[in-house]
C-alpha positions as CSV (number, residue, x, y, z in Angstrom):
1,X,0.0,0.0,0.0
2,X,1.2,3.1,-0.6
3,X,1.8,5.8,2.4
4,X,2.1,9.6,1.8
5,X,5.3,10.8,2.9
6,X,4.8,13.8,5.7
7,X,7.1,16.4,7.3
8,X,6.2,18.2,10.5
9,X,6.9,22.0,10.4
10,X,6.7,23.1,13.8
11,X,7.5,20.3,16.8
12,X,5.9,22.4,19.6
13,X,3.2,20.5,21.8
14,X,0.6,20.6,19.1
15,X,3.4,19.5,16.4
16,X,4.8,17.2,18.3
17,X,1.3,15.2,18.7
18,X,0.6,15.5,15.0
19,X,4.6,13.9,14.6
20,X,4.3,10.9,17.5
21,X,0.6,10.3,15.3
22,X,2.6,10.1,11.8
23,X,4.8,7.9,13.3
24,X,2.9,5.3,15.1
25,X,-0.7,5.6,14.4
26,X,-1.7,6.7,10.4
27,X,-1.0,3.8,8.2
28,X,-1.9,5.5,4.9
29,X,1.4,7.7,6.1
30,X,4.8,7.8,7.0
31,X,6.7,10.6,8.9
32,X,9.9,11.3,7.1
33,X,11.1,14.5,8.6
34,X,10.6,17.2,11.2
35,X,11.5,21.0,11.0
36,X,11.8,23.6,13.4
37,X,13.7,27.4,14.2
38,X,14.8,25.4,17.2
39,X,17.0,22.9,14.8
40,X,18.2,21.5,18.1
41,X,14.1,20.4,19.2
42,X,13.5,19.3,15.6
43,X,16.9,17.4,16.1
44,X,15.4,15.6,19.9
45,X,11.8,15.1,18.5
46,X,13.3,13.2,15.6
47,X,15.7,11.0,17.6
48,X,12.6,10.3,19.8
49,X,10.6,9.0,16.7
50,X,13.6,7.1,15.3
51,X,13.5,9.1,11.9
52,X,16.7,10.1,10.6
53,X,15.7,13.8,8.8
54,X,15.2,17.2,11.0
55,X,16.1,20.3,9.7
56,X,15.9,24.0,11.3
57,X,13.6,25.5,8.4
58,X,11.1,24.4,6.4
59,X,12.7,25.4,3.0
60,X,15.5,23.1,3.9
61,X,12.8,20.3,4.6
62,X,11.4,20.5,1.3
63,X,14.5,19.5,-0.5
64,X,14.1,15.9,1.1
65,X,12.2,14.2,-1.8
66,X,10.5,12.1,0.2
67,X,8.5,15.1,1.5
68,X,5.0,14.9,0.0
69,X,2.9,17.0,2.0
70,X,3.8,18.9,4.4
71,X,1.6,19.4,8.0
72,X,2.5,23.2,9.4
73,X,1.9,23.3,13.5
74,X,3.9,26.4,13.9
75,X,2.9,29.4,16.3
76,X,-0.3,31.1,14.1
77,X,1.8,34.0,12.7
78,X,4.0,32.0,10.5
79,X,1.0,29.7,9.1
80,X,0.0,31.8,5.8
81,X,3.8,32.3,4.4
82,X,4.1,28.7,5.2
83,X,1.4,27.7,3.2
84,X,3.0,29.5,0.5
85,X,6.1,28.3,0.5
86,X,5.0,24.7,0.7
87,X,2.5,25.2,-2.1
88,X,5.2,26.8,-4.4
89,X,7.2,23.6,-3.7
90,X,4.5,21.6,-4.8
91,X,3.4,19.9,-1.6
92,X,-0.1,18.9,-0.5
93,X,-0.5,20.7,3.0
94,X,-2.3,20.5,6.3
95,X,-1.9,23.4,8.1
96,X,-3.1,23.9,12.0
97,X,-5.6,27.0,12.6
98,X,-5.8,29.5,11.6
99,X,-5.5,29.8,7.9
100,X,-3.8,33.6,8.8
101,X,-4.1,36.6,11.2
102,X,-5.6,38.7,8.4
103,X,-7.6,38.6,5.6
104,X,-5.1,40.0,3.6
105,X,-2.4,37.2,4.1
106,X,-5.1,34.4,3.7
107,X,-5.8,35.0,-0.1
108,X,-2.4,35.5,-0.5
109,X,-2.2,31.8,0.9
110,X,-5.3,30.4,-1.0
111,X,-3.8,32.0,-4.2
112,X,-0.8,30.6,-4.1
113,X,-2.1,26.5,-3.5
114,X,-4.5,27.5,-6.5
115,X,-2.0,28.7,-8.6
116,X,0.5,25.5,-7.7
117,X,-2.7,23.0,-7.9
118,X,-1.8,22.0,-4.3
119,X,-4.6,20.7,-1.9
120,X,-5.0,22.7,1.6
121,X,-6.4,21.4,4.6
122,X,-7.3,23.4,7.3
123,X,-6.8,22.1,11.0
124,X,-10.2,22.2,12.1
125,X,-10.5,19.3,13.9
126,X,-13.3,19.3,16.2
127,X,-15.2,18.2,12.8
128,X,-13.9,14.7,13.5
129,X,-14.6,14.0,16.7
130,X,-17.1,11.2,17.0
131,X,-19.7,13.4,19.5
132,X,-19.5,16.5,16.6
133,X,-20.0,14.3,13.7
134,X,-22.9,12.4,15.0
135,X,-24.6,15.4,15.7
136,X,-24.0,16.8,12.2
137,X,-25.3,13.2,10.7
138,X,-29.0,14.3,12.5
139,X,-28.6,17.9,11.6
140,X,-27.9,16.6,8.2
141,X,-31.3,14.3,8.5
142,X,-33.6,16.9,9.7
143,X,-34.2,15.6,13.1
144,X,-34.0,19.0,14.7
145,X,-35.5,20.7,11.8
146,X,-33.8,24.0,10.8
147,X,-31.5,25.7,13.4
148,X,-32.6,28.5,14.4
149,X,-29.9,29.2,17.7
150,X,-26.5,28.1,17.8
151,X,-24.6,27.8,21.5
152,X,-20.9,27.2,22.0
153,X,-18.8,27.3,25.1
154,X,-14.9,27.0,24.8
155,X,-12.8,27.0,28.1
156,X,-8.9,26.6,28.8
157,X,-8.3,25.2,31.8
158,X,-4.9,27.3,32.7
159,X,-4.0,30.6,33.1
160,X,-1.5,31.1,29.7
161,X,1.6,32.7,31.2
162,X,2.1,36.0,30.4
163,X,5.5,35.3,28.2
164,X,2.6,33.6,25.8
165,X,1.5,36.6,25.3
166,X,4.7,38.7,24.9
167,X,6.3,36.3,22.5
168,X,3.4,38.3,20.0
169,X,3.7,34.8,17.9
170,X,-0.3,33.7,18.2
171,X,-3.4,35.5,17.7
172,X,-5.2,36.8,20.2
173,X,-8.3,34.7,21.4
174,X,-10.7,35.0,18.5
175,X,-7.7,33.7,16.3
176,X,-6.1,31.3,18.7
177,X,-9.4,29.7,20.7
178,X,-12.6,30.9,19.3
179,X,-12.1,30.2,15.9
180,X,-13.0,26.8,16.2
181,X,-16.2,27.6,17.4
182,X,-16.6,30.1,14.9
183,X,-16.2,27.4,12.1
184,X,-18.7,25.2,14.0
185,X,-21.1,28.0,14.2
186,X,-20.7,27.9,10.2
187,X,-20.3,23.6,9.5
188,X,-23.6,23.1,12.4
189,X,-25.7,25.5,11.4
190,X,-24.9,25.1,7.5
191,X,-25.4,28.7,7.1
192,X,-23.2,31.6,7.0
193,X,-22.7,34.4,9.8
194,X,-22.8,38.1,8.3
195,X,-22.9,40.1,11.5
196,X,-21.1,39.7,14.5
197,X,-20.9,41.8,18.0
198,X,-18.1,41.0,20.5
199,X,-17.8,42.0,24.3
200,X,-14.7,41.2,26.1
201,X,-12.9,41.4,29.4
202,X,-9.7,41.8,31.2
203,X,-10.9,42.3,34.7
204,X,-9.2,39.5,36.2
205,X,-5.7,40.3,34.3
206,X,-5.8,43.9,32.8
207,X,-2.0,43.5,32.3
208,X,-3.2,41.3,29.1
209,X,-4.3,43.8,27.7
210,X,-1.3,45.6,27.1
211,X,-0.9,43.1,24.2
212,X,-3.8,43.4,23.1
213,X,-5.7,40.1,23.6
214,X,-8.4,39.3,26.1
215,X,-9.2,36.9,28.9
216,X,-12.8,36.4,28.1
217,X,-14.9,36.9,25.4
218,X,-18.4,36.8,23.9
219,X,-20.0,37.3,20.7
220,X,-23.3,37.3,19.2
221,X,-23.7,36.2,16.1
222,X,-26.8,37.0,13.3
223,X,-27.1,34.2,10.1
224,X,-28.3,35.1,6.6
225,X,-31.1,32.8,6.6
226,X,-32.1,34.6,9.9
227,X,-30.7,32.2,12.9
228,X,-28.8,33.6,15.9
229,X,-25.7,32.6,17.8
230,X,-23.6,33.0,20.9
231,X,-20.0,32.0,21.3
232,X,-18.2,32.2,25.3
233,X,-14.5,32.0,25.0
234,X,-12.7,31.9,28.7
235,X,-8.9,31.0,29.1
236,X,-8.2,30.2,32.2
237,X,-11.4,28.7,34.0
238,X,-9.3,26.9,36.7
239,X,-11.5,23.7,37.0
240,X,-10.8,21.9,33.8
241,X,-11.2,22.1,29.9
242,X,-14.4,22.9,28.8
243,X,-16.1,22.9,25.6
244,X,-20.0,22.6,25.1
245,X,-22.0,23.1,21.9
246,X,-25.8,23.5,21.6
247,X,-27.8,23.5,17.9
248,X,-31.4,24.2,18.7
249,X,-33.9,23.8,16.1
250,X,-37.4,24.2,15.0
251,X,-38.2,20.5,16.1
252,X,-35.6,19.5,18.9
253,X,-32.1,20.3,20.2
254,X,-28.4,18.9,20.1
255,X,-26.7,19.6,22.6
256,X,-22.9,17.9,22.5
257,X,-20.2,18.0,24.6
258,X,-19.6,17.3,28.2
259,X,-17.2,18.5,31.1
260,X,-16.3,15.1,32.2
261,X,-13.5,13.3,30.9
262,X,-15.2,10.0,30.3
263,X,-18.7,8.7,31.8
264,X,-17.7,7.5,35.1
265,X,-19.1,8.9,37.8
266,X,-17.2,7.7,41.6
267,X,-19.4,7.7,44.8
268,X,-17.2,8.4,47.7
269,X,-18.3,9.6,51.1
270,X,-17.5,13.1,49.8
271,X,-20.1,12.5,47.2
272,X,-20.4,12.2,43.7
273,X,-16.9,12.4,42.2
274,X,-16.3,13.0,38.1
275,X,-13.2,13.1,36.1
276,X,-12.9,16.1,34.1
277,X,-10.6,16.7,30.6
278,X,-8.0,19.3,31.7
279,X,-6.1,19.7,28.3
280,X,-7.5,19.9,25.1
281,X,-5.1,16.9,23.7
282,X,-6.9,15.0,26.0
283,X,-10.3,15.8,25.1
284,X,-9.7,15.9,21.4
285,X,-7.2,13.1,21.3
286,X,-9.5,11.0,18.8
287,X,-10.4,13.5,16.6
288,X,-6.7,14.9,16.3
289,X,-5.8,11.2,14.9
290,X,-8.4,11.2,12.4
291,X,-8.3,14.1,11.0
292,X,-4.6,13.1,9.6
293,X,-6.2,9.7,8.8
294,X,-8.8,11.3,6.7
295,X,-6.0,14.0,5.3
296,X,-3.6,11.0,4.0
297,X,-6.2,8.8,2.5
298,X,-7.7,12.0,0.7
299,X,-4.2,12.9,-1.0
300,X,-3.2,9.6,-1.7
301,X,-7.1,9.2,-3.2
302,X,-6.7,12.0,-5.5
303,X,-9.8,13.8,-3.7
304,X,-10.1,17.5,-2.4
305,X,-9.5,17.7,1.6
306,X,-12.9,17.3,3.9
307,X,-12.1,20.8,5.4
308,X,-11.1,23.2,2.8
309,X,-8.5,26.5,2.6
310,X,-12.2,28.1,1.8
311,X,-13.4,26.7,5.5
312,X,-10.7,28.5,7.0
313,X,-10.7,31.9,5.4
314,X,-14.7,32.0,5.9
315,X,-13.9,31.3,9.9
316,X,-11.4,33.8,9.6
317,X,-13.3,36.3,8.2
318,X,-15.7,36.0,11.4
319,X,-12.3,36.0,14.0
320,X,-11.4,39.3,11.8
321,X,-15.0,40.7,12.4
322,X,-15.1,40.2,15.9
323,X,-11.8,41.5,16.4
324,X,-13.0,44.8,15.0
325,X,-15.9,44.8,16.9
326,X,-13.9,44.6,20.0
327,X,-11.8,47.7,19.5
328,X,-15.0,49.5,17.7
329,X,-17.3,48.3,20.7
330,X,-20.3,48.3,18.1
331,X,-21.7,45.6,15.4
332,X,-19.7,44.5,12.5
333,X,-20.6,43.3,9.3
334,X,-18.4,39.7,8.5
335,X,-16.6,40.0,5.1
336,X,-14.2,37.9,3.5
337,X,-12.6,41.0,1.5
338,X,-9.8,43.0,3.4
339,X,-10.6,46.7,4.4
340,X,-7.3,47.4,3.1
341,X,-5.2,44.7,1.0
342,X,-1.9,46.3,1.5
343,X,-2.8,46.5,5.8
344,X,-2.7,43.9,8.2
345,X,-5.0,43.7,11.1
346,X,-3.6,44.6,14.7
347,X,-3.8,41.4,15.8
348,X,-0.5,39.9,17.3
């Protein structure tokens, strides 16, 4: 049978998950080399995987011909020129969210795999985990009806340290946490969001704010076929990781997602005791796995990836919305067109 042939850009903790998967656990792929600025982490990552390639850039990665496609889990600001490089090489590429911090730089991204013929992939991966994807099978046969309200809850258990936010390297939340939601908001609902309006706090950390990002955030949302939303983003809510979705409809609601890690419940004298998730490698451990799964078999197929470059920039567009709505405190229309193609957005 024959594997694709992946290299890892980016051997962080989220890299380094997507490597030790490549290695061990996707049989439609192999893992044949691992970049990263830190050539001397690529170097350990690789040694601990027992592949011989690591290199300290991707550009030097992509001269190993056995590189196919290329999966990009660096910080988000280098994601979009990544793209671009690997799709000028002519790789196939599965990039972590999101697609960009700007409007501007995600065309430039999407441009560039469409003018190489290169497939993109988009790291959304809530989309395959088993509770999501059941729900969207009984969206998808009408057992709720149409949606009209869409819920989400998304909750880090700890407090990010505040050299996470200096480094500058990630988007602030609506880029880095929410935008997940904000592409289930669009995949549940199967409708598009054209207004959004964003409230946000610092109160518990106003030193955040000096680098312009937020500790908790809310935004309402308004659909074009006339449906509402709400999305809650929190990052440090202490007691565990915490992500809840809710799709009601005209006939009956979904609601998926739970705070516990797994089902059991432990009686003690104390009382009822429950396990919670308290990382979101944890809780999305199964869906992480498949989505490179599905991702191999696609490209070896010859068939476009599930979760398109088109996916991203359209749950971009919403994080790019709701940024602005933030610093404008007022309503903002969603667009997938940059005010400004030359500008980038303030967002770190």
């Amino acid at each position: 049978m024959k594997k694709l042939g992946v290299g890892v850009l980016g051997v962080g903790e989220m890299g380094k998950r997507h490597a030790e998967n490549l290695r061990r656990l996707v049989p439609q792929a192999t893992l044949v080399a691992i970049a990263d600025a830190s050539q001397e982490r690529a170097r350990q990552v690789a040694t601990e995987l027992e592949i011989d390639s690591s290199y300290g850039s991707l550009e030097a990665m992509l001269e190993n011909k056995q590189v196919e496609a290329v999966l990009i889990a660096t910080p988000d600001k280098f994601h979009a020129q990544a793209i671009q490089i690997a799709a000028r090489a002519g790789k196939d590429v599965l990039c972590e969210k999101p697609l960009a911090l700007n409007l501007a730089d995600a065309h430039a991204a999407l441009e560039a795999v469409s003018k190489a013929g290169t497939r993109l992939q988009i790291g959304f991966m809530r989309r395959y985990d088993p509770a999501y994807a059941a729900a969207m099978k009984r969206i998808e046969a009408g057992e709720i009806g149409t949606p009209v309200i869409f819920k989400s809850v998304g909750r880090d258990k700890d407090e990010p340290p505040i050299s996470a936010y200096q480094s500058m390297l990630n988007g602030m939340v609506f880029y880095n946490n929410t935008i997940h939601d904000f592409d289930l908001a669009r995949w549940l609902m199967r409708d598009e969001v054209t207004n959004v309006h964003a409230f946000t706090t610092t109160s518990i950390r106003p030193e955040v704010a000096k680098y312009d990002d937020v500790v908790a955030s809310v935004v309402n949302l308004r659909y074009k076929q006339g449906a509402i939303g709400n999305v809650e983003s929190y990052v440090q809510a202490v007691y565990g990781y915490d992500v809840r979705t809710e799709i009601v409809g005209s006939k009956g609601s979904i609601f998926v997602g739970s705070i516990e890690k797994h089902s059991a419940i432990f009686m003690t004298a104390r009382g009822g005791e429950q396990t919670l998730a308290d990382h979101f490698l944890t809780r999305f451990a199964d869906a992480y796995l498949e989505e490179v799964r599905d991702f191999a078999k696609n490209i070896l197929d010859g068939r476009a990836p599930r979760v398109s470059g088109e996916d991203g920039l359209k749950a971009l567009a919403i994080a790019v919305a709701a940024e602005k709505s933030h610093r404008e405190s007022r309503p903002v229309e969603v667009t997938q067109e940059p005010s400004n193609p030359a500008s980038k957005t303030t967002a770190k």
